[in-house]
C-alpha positions in Angstrom: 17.3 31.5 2.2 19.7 29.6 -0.3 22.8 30.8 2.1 21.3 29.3 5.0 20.2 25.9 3.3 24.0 25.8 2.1 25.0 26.3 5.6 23.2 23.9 7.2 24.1 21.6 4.6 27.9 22.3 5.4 27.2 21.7 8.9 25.7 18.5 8.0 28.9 17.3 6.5 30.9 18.5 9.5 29.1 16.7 12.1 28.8 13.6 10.1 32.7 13.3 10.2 32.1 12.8 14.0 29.2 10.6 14.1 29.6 8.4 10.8 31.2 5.2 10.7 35.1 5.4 8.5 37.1 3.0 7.3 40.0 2.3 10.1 42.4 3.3 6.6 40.6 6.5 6.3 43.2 9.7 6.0 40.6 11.5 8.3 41.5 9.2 11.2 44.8 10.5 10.9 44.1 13.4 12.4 44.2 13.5 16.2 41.8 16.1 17.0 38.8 14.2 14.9 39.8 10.7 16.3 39.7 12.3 19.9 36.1 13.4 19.1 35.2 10.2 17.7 36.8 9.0 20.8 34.5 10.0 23.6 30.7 10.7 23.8 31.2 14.1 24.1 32.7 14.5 21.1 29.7 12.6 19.1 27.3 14.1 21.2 28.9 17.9 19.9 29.5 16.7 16.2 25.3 14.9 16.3 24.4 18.4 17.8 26.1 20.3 14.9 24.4 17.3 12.4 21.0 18.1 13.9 21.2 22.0 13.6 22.4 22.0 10.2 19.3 20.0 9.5 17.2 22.0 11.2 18.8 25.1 9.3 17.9 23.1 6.1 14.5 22.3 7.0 13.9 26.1 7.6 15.2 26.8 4.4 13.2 24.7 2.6 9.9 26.4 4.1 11.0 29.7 3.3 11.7 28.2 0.1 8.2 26.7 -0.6 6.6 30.3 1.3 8.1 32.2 -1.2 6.7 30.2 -4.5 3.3 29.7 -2.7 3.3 33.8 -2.1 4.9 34.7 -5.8 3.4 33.7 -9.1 7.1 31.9 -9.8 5.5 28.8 -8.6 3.8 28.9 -12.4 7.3 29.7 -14.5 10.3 28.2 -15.1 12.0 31.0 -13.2 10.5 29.3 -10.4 11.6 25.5 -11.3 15.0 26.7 -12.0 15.4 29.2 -8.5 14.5 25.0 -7.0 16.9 23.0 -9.1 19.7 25.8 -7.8 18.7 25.4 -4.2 19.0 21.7 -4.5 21.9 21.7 -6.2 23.7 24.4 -3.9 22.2 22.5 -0.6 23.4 19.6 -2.0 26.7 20.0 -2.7 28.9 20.1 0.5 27.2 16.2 0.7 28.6 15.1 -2.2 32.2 14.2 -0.1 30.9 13.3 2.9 30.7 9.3 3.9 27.6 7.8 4.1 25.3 9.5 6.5 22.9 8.2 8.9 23.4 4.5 6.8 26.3 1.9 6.5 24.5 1.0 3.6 26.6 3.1 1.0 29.8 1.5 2.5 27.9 -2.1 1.2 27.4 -0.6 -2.1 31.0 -0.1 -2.8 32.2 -3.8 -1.5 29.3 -4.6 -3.6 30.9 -2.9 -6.8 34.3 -4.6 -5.6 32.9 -7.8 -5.7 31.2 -7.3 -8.9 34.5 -6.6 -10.8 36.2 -9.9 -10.0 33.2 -11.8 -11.1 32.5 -12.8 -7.5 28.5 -12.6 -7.6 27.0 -10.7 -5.0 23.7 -12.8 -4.9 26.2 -15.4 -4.0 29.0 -14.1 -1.3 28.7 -11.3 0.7 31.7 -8.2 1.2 33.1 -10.5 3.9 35.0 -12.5 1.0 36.6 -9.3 0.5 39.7 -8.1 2.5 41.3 -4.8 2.6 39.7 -1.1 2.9 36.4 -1.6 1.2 35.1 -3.7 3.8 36.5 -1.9 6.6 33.4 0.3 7.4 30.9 -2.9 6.2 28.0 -3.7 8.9 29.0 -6.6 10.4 25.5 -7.6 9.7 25.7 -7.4 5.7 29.0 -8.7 6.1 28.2 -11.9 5.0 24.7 -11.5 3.5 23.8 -11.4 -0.2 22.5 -8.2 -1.8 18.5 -7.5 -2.5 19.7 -4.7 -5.5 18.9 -5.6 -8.7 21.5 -5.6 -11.4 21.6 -2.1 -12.4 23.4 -0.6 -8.9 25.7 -3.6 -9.2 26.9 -2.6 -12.6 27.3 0.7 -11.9 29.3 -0.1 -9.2 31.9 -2.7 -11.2 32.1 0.6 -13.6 33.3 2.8 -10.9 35.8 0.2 -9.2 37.3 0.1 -12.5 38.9 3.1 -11.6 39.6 3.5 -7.8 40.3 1.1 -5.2 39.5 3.5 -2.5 36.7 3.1 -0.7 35.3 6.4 -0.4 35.7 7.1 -3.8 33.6 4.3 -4.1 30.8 6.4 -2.2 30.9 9.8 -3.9 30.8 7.3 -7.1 27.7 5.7 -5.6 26.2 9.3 -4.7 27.1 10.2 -8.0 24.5 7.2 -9.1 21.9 8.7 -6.6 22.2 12.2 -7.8 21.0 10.7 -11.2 17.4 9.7 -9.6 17.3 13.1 -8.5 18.3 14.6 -11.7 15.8 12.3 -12.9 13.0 13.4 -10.4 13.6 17.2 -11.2 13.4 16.3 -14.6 9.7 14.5 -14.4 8.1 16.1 -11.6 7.4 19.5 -13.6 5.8 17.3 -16.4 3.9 15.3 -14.5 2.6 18.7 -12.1 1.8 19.9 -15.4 -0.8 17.1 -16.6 -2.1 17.2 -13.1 -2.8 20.8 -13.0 0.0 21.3 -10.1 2.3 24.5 -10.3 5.8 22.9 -11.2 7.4 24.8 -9.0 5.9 23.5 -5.6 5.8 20.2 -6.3 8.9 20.4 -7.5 10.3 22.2 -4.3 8.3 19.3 -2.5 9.8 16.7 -4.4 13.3 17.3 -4.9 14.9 20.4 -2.4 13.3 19.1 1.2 15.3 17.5 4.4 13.5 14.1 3.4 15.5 13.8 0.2 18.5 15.8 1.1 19.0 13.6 4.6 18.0 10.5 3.4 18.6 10.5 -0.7 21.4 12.7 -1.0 23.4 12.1 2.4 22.0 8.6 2.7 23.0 7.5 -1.3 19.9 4.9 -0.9 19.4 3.0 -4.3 15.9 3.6 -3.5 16.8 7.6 -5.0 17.9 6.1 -8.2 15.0 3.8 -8.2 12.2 6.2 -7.7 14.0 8.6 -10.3 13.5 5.7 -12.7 9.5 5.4 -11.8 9.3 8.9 -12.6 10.7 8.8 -15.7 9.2 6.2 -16.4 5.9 7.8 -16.1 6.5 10.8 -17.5 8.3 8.6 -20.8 5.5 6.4 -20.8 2.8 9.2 -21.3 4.8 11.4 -23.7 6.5 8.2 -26.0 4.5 5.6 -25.3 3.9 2.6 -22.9 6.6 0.4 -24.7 9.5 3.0 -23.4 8.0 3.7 -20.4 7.8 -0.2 -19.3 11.7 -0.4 -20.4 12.3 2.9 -17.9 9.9 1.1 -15.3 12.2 -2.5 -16.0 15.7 -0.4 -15.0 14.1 0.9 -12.2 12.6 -2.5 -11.1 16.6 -3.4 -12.0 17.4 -1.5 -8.9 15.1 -2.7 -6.5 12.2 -4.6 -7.9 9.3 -2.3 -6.3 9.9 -0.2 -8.9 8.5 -2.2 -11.7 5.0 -1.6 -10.3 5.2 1.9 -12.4 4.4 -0.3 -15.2 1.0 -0.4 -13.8 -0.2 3.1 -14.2 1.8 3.2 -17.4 -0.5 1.3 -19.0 -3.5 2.6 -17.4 -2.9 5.7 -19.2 -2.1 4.4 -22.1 -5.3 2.8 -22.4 -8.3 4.2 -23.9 -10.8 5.2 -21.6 -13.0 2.0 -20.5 -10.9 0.1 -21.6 -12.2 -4.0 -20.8 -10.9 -6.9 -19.1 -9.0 -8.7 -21.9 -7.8 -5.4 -23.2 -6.0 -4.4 -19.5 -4.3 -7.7 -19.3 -3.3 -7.9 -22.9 -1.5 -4.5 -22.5 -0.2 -5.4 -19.1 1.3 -8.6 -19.7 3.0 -6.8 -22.6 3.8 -4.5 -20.3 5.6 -6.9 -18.1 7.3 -8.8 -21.0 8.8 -6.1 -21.8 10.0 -4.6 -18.5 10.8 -8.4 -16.9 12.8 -8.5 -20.6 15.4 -5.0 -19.7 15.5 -6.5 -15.8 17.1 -10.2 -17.3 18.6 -9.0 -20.2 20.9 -6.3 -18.3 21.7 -9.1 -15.8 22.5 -10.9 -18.8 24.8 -8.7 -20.3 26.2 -8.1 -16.9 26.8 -11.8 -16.1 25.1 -11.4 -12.7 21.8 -13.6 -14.0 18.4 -13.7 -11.9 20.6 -14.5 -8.8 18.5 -11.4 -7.0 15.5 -13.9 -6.9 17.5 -15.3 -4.4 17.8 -12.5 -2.3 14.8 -11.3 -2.3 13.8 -12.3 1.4 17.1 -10.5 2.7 14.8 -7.8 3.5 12.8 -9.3 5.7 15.5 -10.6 8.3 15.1 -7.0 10.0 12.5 -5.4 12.0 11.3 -2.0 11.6 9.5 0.2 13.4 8.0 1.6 10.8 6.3 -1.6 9.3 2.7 -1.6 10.4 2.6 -5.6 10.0 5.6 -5.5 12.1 4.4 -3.6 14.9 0.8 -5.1 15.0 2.5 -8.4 14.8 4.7 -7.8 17.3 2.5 -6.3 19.7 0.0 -9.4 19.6 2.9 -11.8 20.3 4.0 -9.5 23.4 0.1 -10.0 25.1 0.6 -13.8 24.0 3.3 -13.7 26.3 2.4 -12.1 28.3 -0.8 -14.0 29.4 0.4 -17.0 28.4 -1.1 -18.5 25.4 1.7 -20.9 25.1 2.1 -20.0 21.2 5.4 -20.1 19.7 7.4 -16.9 19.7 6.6 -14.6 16.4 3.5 -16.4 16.2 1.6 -13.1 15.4 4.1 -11.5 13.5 4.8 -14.2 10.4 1.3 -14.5 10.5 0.4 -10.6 10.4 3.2 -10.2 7.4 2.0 -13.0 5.8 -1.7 -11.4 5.5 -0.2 -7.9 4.8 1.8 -9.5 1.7 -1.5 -11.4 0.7 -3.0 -7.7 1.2 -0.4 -6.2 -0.9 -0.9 -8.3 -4.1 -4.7 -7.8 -3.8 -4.0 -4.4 -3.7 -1.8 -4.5 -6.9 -4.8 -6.6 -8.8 -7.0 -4.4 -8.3 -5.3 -1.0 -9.5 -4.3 -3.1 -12.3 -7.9 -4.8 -13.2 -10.3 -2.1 -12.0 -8.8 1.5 -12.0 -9.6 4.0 -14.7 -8.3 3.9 -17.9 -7.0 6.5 -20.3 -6.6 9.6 -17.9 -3.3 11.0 -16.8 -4.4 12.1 -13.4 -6.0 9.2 -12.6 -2.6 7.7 -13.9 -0.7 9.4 -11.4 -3.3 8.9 -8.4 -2.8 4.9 -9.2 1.0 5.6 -8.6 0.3 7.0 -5.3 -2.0 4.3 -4.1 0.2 1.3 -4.9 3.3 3.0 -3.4 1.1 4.3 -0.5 -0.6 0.4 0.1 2.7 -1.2 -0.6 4.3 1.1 2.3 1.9 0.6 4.6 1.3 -3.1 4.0 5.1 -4.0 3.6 7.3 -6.5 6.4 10.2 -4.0 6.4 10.1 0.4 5.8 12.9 1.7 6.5 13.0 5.7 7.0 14.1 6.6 3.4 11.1 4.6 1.7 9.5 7.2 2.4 11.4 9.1 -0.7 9.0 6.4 -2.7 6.1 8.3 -2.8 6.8 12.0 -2.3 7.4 12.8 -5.7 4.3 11.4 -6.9 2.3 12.8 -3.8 3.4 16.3 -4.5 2.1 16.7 -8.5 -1.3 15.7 -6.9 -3.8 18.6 -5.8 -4.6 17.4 -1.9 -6.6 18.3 0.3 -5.1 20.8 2.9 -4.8 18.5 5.7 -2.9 15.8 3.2 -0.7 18.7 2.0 -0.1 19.6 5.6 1.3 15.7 6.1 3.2 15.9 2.9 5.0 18.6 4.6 5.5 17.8 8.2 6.8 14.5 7.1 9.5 16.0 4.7 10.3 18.1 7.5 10.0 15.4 10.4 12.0 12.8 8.0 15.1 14.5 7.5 15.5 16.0 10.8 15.6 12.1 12.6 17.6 11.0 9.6 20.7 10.8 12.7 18.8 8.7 14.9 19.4 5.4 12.8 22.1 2.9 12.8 24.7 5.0 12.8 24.6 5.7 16.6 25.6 1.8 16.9 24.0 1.8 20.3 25.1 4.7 21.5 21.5 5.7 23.4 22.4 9.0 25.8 23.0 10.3 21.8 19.4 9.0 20.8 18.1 10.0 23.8 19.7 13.9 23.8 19.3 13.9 19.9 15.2 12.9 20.2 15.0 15.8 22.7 16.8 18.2 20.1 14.0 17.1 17.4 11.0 16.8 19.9 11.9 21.1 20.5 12.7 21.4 16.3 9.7 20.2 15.3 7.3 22.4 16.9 9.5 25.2 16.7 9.5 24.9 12.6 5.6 23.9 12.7 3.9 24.8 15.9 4.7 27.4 17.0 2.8 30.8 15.3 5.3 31.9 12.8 6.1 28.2 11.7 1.8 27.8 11.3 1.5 30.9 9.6 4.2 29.6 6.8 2.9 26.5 6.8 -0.7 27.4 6.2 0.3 29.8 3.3 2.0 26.7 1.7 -0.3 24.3 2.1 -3.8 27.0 1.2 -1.4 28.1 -1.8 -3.6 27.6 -5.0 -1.6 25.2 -6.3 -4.0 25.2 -9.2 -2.8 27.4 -11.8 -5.3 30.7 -12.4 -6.6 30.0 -16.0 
């Protein structure tokens, strides 16, 4: 089980050699064999073929993995949370060298840094001021856009460049910073499973070892790992010490991107006694905010970078995603207006349906705030999955690795089977079409023959009768610890 997750993981990093995007200055491209494989599509299509079956060696692994604790009573010891944190470790580890994966985004982080350093503001200029290496394997699209990050990914990244030039130093440096969200997820989850009556264990396992995070959060190096790391320490902090530390935790990860600042929310909610009133919840939560609005300014502060991110904010929504509902519903509604001829403007429907679903979103966040249950841990923790869960499904832009926003938090929860079944197939499904993203650059016989390799994976790790039968012992595990 643990050799073949390391396997596939080393596969992983083979294959994304191939398909990856590399600085031109790269070492790698001196070599003539890779560079003919980069070359021609039948290279890529070989070294995507090797990505996808390392993945799909991972995802297995994982199962077996989470079989095992739902069939042993590890899933209620440490034994069992530290037999998790080695997988992850071990599957993780032959990613911590490889470029960014599936994402040019990691290449951005470390102009980013760059820019940082020389007191160039990165809410001002974009890498394309830059010359040289770093910006070599830049999307031309962010080339000359401003980042959405908050401060904290941006100081980080001035510390690292301190020291190396080199570009994909840079990135291991930036992985380095993701790896700390995970640390800090395997550190909160077993906490938080506790307090919810979860074995620490499986939702660890859930949480922290499956192709969703590996793919996407360890091979990806998202900020988005490091933010929800934050949230969950800022959770399990709040609880344990108090909603004052908690909303400083909740204000560095809101310092990363500022989603993550909604933590403050059920923060407070547990902190307050039970019934607590009106003037009581907005007391706290404005408190709450002071405080956590206080660590997101003062770092940019201290870092010279100011509120410039304010600015930035809408750099999000310059892209469409297919997995933004209001996207889609938008743009389906403007493809019948023109296609019988309404005469409305183009995108008519789709400011319009983001517009409501933003509107929908801050409702949402009201009323979590102003009318969920007070003083109750679980409760705490179910409000966490609700805001993530509405803000995902109500947002303009979700991108693949979002998805690493509410997984924790979903997996110290006691669901229903067919919910815990989800959980599951989506960890699974995630990280096995982590390749078909922008990393392609076009490049559609590789979607198309890559979709095909998934479209067979997928039922083949949870259709057919042995992938069922493991499933369903997960998922009808008694996650519940016997008394």
């Amino acid at each position: 089980m643990l050799t073949r997750g390391l396997a596939g993981s080393f596969l992983v990093l083979v294959g994304g050699l191939v398909v990856s995007t590399l600085p031109a200055s790269s070492f790698l491209l001196q070599s003539e064999q890779l560079v003919a494989l980069r070359s021609h599509q039948t290279g890529r299509m070989l070294g995507l073929t090797i990505v996808l079956v390392g993945l799909g060696m991972l995802a297995a692994a994982w199962l077996s993995l989470c079989r095992y604790l739902a069939r042993t009573d590890l899933a209620d010891r440490a034994d069992g949370v530290a037999l998790v944190r080695q997988a992850t470790i071990l599957w993780s580890l032959p990613l911590l060298i490889a470029p960014p994966l599936f994402s040019r985004d990691g290449w951005s982080y470390a102009a980013q840094g760059v820019l940082t350093r020389l007191g160039v503001s990165p809410y001002e200029h974009g890498p394309g001021v830059l010359a040289g290496p770093v910006v070599e394997a830049v999307d031309p699209r962010w080339m000359d856009t401003m980042t959405p990050y908050g401060p904290l990914p941006l100081a980080l990244g001035d510390i690292a460049s301190r020291f190396t030039s080199n570009p994909w130093l840079l990135v291991i440096a930036h992985r380095g910073v993701a790896l700390i969200g995970l640390a800090l997820i395997a550190w909160a989850v077993p906490r938080i499973a506790i307090w919810t009556g979860v074995r620490p264990a499986l939702a660890s396992a859930v949480a922290i070892a499956s192709p969703l995070m590996l793919a996407n959060g360890v091979g990806g190096l998202h900020n988005d790992l490091l933010m929800v790391g934050l949230m969950a320490a800022a959770l399990a902090i709040g609880i344990e010490r108090g909603w004052v530390w908690g909303s400083v935790v909740g204000g560095l990860a809101a310092a990363v991107k500022l989603p993550g600042g909604l933590i403050c929310i059920p923060v407070v909610l547990a902190a307050l006694p039970a019934a607590a009133g009106l003037v009581e919840r907005v007391k706290r939560l404005g408190a709450s905010a002071a405080v956590a609005v206080g660590t997101l300014v003062g770092l940019g502060a201290v870092w010279g970078l100011g509120i410039g991110w304010i600015k930035a904010l809408s750099v999000p929504a310059t892209v469409n995603t297919p997995l933004s509902a209001p996207t889609v519903v938008g743009g389906v509604l403007d493809w019948i207006n023109g296609g019988i001829g309404l005469g409305l403007a183009p995108a008519t429907f789709l400011d319009l349906i983001r517009t409501l679903a933003s509107a929908a979103s801050v409702i949402l966040i009201g009323w979590v705030a102003l009318r969920w249950p007070t003083g109750d841990r679980l409760r705490a923790v179910e409000a966490t999955v609700v805001l993530i869960g509405g803000l995902l499904l109500l947002s303009p832009v979700v991108h693949l690795w979002y998805l690493l926003w509410i997984v924790p938090f979903a997996a110290t929860l006691r669901l229903p089977r067919g919910l815990t079944l989800l959980v599951l197939a989506v960890s699974v499904v995630a990280g096995l079409v982590a390749p078909l993203d922008s990393s392609l650059h076009g490049a559609y016989l590789l979607i198309v023959m890559g979709s095909m390799y998934v479209a067979l994976a997928v039922p083949f790790l949870l259709l057919t009768r042995r992938g069922r039968e493991r499933m369903r012992h997960i998922a009808e595990a008694d996650w519940l610890p016997v008394p």
